[in-house]
C-alpha positions in Angstrom: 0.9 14.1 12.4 -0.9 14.2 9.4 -3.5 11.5 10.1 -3.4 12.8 13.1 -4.9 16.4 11.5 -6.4 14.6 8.9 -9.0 12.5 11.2 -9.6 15.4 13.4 -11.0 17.1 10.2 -13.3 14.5 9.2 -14.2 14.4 13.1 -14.8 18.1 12.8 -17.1 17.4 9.1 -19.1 14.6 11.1 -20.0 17.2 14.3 -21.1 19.7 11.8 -23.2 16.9 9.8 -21.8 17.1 6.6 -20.8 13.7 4.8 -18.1 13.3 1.9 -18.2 10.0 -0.2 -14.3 9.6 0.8 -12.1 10.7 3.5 -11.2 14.7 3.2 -7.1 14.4 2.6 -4.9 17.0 2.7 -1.7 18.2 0.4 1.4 20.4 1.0 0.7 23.4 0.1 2.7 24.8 -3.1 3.5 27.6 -1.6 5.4 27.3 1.7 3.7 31.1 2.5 0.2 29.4 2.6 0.9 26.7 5.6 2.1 23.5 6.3 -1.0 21.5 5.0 -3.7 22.5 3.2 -7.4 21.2 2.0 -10.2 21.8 -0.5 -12.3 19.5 1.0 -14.8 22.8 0.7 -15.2 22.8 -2.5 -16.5 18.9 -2.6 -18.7 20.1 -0.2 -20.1 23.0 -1.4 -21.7 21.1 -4.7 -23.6 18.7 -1.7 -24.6 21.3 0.6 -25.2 23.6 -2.6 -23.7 27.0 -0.6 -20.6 29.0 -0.8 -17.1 26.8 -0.4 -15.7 30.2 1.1 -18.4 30.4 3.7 -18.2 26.3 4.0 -14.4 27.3 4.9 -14.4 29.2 7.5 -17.1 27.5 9.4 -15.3 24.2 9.5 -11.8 26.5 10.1 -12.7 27.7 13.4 -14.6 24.7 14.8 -10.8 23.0 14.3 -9.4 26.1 15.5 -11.0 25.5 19.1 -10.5 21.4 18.5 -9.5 20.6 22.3 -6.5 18.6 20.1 -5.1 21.7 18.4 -6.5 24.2 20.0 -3.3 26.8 20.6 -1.3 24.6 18.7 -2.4 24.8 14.8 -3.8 28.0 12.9 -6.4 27.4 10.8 -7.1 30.0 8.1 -9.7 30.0 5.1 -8.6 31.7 2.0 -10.7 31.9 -1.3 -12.5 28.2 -0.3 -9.4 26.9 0.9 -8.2 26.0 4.3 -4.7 26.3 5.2 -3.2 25.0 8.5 -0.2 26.2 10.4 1.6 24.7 13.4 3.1 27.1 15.8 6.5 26.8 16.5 6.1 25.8 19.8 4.3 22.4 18.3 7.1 22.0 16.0 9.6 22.0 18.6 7.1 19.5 20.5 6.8 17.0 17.8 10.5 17.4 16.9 11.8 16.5 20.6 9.1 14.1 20.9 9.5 12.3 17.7 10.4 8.8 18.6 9.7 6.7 15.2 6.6 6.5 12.8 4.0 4.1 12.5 2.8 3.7 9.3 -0.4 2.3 8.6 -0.2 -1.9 8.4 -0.9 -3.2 5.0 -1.5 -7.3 4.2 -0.5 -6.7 0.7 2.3 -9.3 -0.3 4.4 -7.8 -2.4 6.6 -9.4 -5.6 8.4 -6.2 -7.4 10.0 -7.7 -10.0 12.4 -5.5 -12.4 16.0 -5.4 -14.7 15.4 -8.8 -16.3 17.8 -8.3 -18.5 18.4 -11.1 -21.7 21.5 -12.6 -20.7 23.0 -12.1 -23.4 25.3 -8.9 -22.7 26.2 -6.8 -20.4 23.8 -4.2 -18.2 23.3 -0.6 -20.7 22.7 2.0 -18.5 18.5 1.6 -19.3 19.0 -1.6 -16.9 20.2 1.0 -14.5 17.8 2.9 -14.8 15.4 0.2 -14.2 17.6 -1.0 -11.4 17.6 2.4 -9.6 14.2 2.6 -9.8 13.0 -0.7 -8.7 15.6 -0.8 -5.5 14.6 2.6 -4.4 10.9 1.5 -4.4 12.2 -1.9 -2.8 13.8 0.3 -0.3 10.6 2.7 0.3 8.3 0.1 0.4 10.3 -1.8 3.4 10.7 1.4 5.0 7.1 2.1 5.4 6.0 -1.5 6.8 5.1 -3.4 3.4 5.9 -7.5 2.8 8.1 -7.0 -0.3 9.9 -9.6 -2.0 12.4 -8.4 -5.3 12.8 -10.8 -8.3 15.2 -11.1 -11.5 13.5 -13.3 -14.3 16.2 -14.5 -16.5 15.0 -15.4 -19.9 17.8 -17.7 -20.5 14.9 -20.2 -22.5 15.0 -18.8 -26.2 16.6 -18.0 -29.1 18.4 -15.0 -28.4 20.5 -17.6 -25.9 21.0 -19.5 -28.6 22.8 -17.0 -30.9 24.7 -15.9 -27.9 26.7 -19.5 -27.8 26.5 -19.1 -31.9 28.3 -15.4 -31.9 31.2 -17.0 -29.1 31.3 -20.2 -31.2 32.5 -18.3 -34.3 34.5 -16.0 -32.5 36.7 -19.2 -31.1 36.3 -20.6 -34.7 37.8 -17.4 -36.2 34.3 -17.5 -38.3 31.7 -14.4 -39.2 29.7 -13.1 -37.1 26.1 -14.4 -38.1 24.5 -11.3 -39.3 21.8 -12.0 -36.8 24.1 -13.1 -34.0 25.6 -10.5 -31.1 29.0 -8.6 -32.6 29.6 -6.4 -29.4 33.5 -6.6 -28.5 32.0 -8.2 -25.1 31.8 -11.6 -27.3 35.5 -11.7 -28.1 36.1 -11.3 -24.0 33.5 -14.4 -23.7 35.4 -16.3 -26.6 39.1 -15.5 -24.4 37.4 -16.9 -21.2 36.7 -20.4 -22.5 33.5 -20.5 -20.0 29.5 -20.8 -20.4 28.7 -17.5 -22.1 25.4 -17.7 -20.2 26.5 -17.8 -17.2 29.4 -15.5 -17.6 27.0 -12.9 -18.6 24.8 -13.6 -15.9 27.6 -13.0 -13.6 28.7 -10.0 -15.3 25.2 -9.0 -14.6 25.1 -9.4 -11.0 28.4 -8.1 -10.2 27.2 -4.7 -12.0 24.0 -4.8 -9.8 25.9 -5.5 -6.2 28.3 -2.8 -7.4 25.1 -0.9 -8.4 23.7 -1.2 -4.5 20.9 -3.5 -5.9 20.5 -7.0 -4.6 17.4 -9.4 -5.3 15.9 -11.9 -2.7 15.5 -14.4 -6.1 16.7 -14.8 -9.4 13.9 -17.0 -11.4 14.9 -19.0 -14.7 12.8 -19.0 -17.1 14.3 -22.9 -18.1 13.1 -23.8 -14.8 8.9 -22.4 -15.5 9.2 -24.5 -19.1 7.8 -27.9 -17.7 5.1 -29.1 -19.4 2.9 -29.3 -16.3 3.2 -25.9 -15.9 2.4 -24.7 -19.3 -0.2 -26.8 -19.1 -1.7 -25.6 -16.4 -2.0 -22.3 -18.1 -3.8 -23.7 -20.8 -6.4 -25.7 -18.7 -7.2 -22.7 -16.8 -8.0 -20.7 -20.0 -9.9 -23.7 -21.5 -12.2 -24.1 -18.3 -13.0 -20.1 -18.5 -14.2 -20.6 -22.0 -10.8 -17.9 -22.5 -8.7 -19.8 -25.4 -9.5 -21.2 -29.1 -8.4 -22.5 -32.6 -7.7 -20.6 -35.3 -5.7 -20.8 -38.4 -3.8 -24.1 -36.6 -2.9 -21.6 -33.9 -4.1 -21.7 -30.3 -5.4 -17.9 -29.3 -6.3 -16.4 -25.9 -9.2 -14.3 -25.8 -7.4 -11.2 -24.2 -9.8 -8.6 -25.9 -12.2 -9.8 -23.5 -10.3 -7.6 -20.7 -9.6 -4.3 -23.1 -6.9 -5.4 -25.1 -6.4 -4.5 -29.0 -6.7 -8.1 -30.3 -6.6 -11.6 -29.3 -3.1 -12.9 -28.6 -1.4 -16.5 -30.0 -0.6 -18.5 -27.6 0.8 -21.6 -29.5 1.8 -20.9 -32.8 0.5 -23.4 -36.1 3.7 -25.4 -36.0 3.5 -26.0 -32.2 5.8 -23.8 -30.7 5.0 -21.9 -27.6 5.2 -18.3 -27.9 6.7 -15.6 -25.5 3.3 -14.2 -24.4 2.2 -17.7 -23.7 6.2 -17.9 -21.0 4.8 -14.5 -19.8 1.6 -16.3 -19.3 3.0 -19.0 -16.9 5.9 -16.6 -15.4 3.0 -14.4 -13.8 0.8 -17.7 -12.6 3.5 -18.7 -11.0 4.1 -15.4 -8.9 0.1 -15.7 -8.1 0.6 -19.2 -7.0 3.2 -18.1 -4.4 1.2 -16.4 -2.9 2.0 -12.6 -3.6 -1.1 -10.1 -3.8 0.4 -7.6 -5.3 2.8 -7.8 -8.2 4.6 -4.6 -9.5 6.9 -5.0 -12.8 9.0 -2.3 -13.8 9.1 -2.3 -17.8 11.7 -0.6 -20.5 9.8 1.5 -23.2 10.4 -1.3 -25.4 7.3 -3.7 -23.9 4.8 -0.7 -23.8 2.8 -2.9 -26.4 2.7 -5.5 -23.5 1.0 -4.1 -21.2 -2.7 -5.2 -21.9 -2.2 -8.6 -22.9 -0.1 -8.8 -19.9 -2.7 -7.7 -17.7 -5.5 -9.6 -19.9 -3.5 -12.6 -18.7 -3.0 -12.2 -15.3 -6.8 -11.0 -14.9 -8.0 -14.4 -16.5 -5.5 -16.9 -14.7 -5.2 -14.5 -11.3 -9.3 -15.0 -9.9 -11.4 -12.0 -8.5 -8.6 -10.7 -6.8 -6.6 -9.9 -9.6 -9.3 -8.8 -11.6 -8.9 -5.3 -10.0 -5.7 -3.1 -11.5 -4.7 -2.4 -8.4 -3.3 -6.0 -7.9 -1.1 -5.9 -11.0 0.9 -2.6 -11.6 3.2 -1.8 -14.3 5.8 1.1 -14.2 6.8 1.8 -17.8 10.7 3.3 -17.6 11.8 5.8 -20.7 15.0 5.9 -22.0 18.2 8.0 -20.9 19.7 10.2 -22.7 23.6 10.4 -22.1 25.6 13.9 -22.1 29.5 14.5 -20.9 30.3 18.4 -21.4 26.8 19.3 -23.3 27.8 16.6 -26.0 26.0 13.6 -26.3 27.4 10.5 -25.5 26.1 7.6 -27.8 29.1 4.8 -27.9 31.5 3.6 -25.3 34.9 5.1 -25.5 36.4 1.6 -24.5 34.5 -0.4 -27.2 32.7 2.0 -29.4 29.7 -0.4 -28.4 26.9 0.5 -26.4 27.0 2.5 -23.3 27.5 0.2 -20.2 25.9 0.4 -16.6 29.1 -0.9 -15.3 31.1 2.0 -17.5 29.0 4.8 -16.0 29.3 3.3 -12.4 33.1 3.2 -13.2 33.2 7.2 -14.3 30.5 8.8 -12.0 30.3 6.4 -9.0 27.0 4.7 -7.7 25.4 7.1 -5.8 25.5 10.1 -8.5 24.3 7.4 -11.4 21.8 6.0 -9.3 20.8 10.0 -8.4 20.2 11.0 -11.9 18.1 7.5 -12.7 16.1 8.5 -10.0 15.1 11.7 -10.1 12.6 12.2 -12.5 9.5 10.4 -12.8 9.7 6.5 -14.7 7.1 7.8 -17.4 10.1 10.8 -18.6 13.0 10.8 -20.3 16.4 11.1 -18.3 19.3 13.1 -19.5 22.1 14.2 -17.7 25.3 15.3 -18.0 28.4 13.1 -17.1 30.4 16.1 -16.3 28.0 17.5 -13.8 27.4 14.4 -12.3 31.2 14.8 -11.2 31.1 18.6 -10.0 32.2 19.4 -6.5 29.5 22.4 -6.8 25.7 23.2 -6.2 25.4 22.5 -10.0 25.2 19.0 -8.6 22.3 17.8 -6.9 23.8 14.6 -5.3 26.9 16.3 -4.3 24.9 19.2 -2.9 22.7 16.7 -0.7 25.4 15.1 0.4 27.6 18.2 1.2 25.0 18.9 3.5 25.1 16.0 5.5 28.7 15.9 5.5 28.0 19.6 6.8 26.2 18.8 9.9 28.6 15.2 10.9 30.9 18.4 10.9 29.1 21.1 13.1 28.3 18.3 15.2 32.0 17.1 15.6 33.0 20.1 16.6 30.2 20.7 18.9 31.2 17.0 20.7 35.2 19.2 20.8 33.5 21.7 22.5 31.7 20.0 24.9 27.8 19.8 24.5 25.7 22.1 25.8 23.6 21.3 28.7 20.1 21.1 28.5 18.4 24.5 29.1 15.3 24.9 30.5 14.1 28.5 28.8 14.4 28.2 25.0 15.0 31.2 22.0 11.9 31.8 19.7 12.7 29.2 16.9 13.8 31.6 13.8 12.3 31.2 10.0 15.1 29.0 9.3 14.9 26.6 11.7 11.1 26.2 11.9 11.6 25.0 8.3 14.3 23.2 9.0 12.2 22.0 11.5 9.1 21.2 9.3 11.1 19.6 6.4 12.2 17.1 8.8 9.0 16.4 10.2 7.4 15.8 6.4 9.4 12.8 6.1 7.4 9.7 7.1 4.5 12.1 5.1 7.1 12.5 1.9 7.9 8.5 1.8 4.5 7.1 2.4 3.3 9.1 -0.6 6.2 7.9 -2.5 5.2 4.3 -1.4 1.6 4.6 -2.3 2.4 6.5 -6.1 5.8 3.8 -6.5 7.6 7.0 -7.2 11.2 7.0 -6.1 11.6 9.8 -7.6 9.6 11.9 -5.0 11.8 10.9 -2.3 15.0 12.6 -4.7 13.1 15.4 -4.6 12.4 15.4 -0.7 16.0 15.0 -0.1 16.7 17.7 -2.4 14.7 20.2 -0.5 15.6 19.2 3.0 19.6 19.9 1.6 18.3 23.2 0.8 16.6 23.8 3.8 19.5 22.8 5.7 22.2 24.6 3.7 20.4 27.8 4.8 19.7 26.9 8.4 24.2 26.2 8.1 24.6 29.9 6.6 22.0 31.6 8.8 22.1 30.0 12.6 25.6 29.6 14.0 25.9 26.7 16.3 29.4 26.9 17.6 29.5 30.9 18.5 25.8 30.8 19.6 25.0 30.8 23.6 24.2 28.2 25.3 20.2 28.1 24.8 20.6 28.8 21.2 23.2 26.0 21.5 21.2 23.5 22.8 17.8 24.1 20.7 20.3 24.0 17.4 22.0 20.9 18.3 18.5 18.9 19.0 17.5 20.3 15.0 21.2 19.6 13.5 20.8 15.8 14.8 17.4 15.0 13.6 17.8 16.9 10.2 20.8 14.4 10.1 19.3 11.5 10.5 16.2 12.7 8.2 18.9 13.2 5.7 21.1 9.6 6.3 17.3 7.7 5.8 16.4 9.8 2.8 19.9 9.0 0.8 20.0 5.2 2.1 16.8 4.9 0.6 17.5 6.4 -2.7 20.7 3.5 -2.5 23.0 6.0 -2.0 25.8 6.8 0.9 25.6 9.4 3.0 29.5 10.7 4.0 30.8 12.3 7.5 33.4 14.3 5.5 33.8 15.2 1.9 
């Protein structure tokens, strides 16, 4: 629908003979009041042609106006340089009944969306679920609108925070200190009782918390398994041939200030020993050399000062292709910010450690924790209330949005009861309400391509939010059960697709989406 408007506006530019640089686009309106789309492709336009964006307006309003595509069918108004555009309600209730499935535009990008990596070395904190959240829901979105995406877990089971793992459960079972810099979480004296691999008990730990978490990878990569000689060397030849690497000091450096970074980088230290940058180095060849195109990493606030070597790296071993930003993205996640009752929460009550993912899961459930990780953008700080997350009340966005589904499985049992209306062939005037209703449905494949192309999860939270409020209204306002039999009929055909709109909005933010609460 919105391509759809969109090309007949540039179709409409093209007949008048004006040209833009790029495509005119348009944007929902902030206010509802002003339209269903809007444009200020005028005011581009007016610095070219050098006249009056209002003027430029209302020209290119009426010519789409009479468009044999929309003429009768879409109201085109030009306020202050602006030009707002309206369905009628008969041409929501057209594209509603009609709606069969969306076609998003096909992409050839191939995807590697890589995110949690987690040191083994403990159990998930609830910033791994926020990471977690995140990266699934834009797993989720990006499948959802046609992309090749592949999700990966890099274990960095290769240094020495590994090795002080096995040193902290050694002295445990040796009834030893602690080293002062080992790991002294109460977890370690569980790993000490089991008797198994601490590495790989925390690695199941890990994934247990995840598949309880909704979030599931298509590989787990070891970073053992990337520390062959042949590949590190490979790295290192590529940089030598580029003229990209030198000594200094005993140390072998990578020239990474040639692509913007601060300083040049180490990438083998004066007594020979490889650094992390240098594993980062050959983790992020070796996602180029299978063959993904686009590589997306989702980051705690912790590795902020990684970002431009990172990206120095992968532009200097990636080629032409990956030279471009737009091949390599990082998503930089801040930290959360736990509250239960207005206090802050800062230490497990079970451990008096850290605050687990699995711990939060366990008091919350899934789909509010993974609600409240979600809904603000990655670049701000998350903090919410434990005690809300539980409400069975409006305070509550996840229980809200979910009420409202659970609202319309009920309208729509009772309805089946009843007996369903037969199909009528003279229908009402839709009302306010249900030509939002109406409109908030039909955003959708508008709402979660945007969220696709910004990887921002957090948009499609906030769709959902507003179509449970649109809903919730159209519940109080329009009686389905006591309404006659046209009224019936026209409400049953909204209440089923604002019920599916709502099941695929939830199941892509990870979260369930109940018949009855």
């Amino acid at each position: 629908m919105k391509w759809q408007l969109q090309a007949q506006l540039n179709h409409v530019l093209q007949t008048l003979g004006y040209e833009l640089p790029t495509p005119a686009g348009l944007s929902f309106p902030a206010n509802p009041d002003f339209g269903h789309y809007a444009t200020n492709v005028t005011f581009q336009l007016a610095k070219i042609q050098k006249t009056n964006p209002k003027l430029l307006a209302e020209t290119i309003a009426t010519q789409l106006e009479q468009s044999p595509t929309f003429k009768g069918k879409l109201q085109c108004s030009a306020v202050n340089g602006f030009i707002n555009f309206t369905f009628s309600n008969d041409q929501l209730w057209a594209l509603l009944t009609q709606l069969e499935g969306v076609s998003f535009p096909k992409t050839t990008e191939k995807i590697l969306l890589e995110y949690v990596s987690a040191n083994p070395t403990g159990p998930l904190h609830i910033g791994h679920g926020r990471w977690a959240a995140l990266g699934d829901s834009l797993y989720r979105i990006l499948a959802a609108t046609g992309h090749q995406v592949q999700t990966e877990f890099y274990i960095n089971d290769a240094g020495n925070q590994v090795q002080k793992l096995y040193e902290s459960v050694q002295a445990v079972k040796a009834q030893t200190p602690i080293p002062e810099d080992g790991y002294h979480g109460a977890y370690i004296h569980d790993l000490a009782a089991l008797g198994d691999d601490p590495l790989k008990q925390n690695l199941k730990w890990q994934h247990d918390t995840l598949a309880a978490f909704r979030t599931h990878f298509h590989s787990w990569v070891s970073e053992k398994s990337l520390q062959g000689p042949e590949k590190i060397q490979n790295v290192l030849d590529i940089l030598r041939q580029k003229g990209l690497s030198f000594e200094s000091e005993g140390a072998l450096w990578f020239r990474s200030t040639e692509f913007g970074d601060d300083k040049d980088r180490v990438l083998i230290k004066s007594d020979g020993a490889n650094t992390y940058f240098l594993m980062d180095l050959v983790y992020h060849l070796d996602k180029i050399q299978r063959g993904f195109t686009l590589l997306i990493n989702i980051w705690g606030a912790d590795h902020h000062g990684y970002v431009k070597r990172v990206r120095a790296g992968v532009q200097a071993l990636g080629g032409e292709q990956f030279a471009q930003d737009a091949h390599f993205k990082i998503m930089i996640g801040q930290l959360v910010n736990l509250f239960r009752g207005g206090e802050p929460v800062r230490m497990s009550k079970r451990t008096g450690d850290m605050i687990t993912l699995q711990e939060v899961i366990d008091e919350i459930g899934t789909d509010a924790a993974r609600y409240f990780l979600i809904e603000k953008s990655p670049d701000s700080h998350v903090e919410f209330d434990l005690a809300v997350a539980v409400q069975a009340s409006s305070e509550n966005p996840v229980y809200y949005i979910q009420y409202a589904h659970a609202r319309l499985c009920n309208v729509l049992a009772k309805l089946a009861d009843q007996g369903t209306p037969e199909a009528q062939s003279g229908l009402p005037q839709l009302g306010p309400d249900e030509a939002a209703l109406i409109w908030q449905c039909l955003k959708w494949s508008d709402a979660i391509w945007e969220a696709a192309q910004n990887l921002a999860p957090h948009q499609m939270a906030h769709y959902a939010w507003g179509l449970a409020k649109k809903v919730q209204l159209f519940y109080e306002r329009c009686p389905v059960l006591k309404a006659s039999p046209a009224e019936q009929h026209q409400r049953l055909e909204i209440i089923k697709h604002a019920k599916e709109t709502l099941r695929k909005s939830l199941d892509v933010l990870g979260m369930s989406a109940p018949e009855k609460m």
